[in-house]
Every structure is written in structure tokens, then in C-alpha cells.
C-alpha positions in Angstrom: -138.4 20.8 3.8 -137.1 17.4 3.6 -135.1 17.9 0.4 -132.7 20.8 1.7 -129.6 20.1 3.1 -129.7 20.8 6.9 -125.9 21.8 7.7 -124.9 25.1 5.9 -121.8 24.1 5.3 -122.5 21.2 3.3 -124.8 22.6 1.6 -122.2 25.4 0.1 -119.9 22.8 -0.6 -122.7 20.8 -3.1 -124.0 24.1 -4.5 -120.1 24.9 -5.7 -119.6 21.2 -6.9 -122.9 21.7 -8.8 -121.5 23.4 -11.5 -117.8 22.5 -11.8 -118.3 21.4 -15.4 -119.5 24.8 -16.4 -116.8 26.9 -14.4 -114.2 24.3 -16.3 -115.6 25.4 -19.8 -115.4 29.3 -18.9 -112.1 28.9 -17.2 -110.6 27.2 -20.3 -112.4 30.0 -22.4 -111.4 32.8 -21.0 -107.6 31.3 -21.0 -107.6 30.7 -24.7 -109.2 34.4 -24.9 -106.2 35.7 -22.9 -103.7 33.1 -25.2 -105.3 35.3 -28.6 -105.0 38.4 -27.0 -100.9 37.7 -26.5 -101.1 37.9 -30.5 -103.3 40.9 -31.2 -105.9 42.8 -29.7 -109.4 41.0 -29.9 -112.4 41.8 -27.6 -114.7 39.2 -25.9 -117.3 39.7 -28.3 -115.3 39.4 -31.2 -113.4 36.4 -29.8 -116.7 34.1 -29.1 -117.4 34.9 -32.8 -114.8 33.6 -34.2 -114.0 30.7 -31.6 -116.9 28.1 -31.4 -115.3 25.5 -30.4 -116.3 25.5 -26.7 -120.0 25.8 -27.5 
């Protein structure tokens, strides 16, 4: 197909780029979730609950 990149290198390279802005937002989530656990005990669940702000 003419739309798929023809190195397979390259093409790894675009497909992780793809999403970078995604990976950032988890990334920072999962830090602040790891920050709030340093205080008390909280579970994933329970932390997305309370935190919205990185919807």
C-alpha cells in the first residue's frame, strides 16, 4: 500500500512519536500518584477519583 512506511525502522520511530502527548499525561499521572502515596496510602482507583485534573 502506498500509505505505509516502507523502512521498518522508520516506521517504529513514527508509531512511538505518535503518541508522545498521551505517554506525557500518564507519565505525569502516575508521578503525582506516586508524590500522594509518599503521604498516605491511596490506590489507583481511589487516586483518579479524587484527582481530575489531568482529564
Amino acid at each position: 500500500m502506498s500509505h505505509q512506511e516502507r523502512s521498518s525502522v522508520r516506521a517504529a520511530y513514527i508509531h512511538k512519536a505518535e503518541h508522545l502527548g498521551e505517554r506525557m499525561l500518564m507519565l505525569q499521572w502516575w508521578a503525582a500518584y506516586l508524590d500522594a502515596n509518599r503521604m498516605a496510602a491511596i490506590t489507583p482507583f481511589d487516586y483518579a477519583k479524587i484527582n481530575s485534573s489531568f482529564r
